[in-house]
N, C-alpha and C positions, 0 to 999 in steps of 0.2 A: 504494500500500500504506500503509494507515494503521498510526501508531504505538501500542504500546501502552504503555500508564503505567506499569503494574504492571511492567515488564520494566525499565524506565527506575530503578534504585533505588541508583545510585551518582554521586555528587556528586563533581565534580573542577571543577577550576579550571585555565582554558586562560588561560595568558600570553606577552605578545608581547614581543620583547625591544627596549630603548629606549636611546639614550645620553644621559650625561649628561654634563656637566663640573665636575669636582672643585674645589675652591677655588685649586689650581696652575696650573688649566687645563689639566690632561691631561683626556681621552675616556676612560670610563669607559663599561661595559655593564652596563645592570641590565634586570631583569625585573619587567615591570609587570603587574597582572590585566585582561585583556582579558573574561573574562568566568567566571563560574561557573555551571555546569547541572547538570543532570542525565542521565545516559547508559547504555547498555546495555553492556557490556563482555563480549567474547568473544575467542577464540586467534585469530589469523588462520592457518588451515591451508592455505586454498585457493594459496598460494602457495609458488613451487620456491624461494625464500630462507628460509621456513620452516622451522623445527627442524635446522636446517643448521649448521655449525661452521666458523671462520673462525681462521687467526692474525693479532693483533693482537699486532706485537712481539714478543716472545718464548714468548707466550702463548695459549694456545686459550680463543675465546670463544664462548658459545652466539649466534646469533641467534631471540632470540625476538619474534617482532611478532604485535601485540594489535590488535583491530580495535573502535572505539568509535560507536557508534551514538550522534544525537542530533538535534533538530529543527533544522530549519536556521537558521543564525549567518551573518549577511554579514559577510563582510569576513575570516573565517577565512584564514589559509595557512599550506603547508609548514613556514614560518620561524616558528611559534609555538611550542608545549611546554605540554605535560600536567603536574600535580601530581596525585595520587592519593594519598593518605597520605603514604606518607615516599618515595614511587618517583616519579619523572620520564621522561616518556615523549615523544620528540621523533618529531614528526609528519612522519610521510615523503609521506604524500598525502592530499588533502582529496577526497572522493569525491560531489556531489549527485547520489545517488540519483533514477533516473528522468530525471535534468531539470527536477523539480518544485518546486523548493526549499520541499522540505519536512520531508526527512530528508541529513542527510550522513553519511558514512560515514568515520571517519577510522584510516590504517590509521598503525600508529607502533611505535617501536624502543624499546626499553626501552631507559636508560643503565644502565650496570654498574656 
């Protein structure tokens, strides 16, 4: 299944998280750009985690996961994180579509 462009019209930036060592010498964790594309973004419904409600502490929180369409990126995984504007979207699964590496499909969690 070919991709189309015109669908493709939001630009995010996927980063992977990296250590570093501070001038103390403590381990620090920052987030580096692994890559910026462009993507299709759509709800993920197809799944029984979707529009579901969980307590987290004292509190009820939505799970909402978002599923992002893009050509395919080597080297992608679970452990990277989405930028979208001012939202941060941590990537629960990397999906190649078909087998083909031609499209991935990634589906992810919004942070609160």
């Amino acid at each position: 299944m070919a991709m189309k462009a015109g669908k493709m019209r939001h630009l995010i930036t996927i980063q992977r998280q990296t250590g570093a060592t501070d001038s103390t010498g403590n381990e620090t964790d920052t987030w580096s750009t692994f890559a910026t594309v462009w993507v299709h973004i759509e709800p993920y419904i197809g799944s029984a985690r979707a529009g579901r409600e969980e307590f987290a502490g004292n509190q009820m929180i939505g799970l909402d996961y978002t599923r992002f369409h893009l050509r395919y990126l080597a080297g992608l995984a679970p452990k990277d994180r989405i930028l979208y504007g001012t939202r941060i979207f941590d990537i629960q699964a990397v999906n190649n579509r078909d087998e083909r590496n031609a499209e991935l499909e990634l589906i992810c969690k919004e942070r609160q």
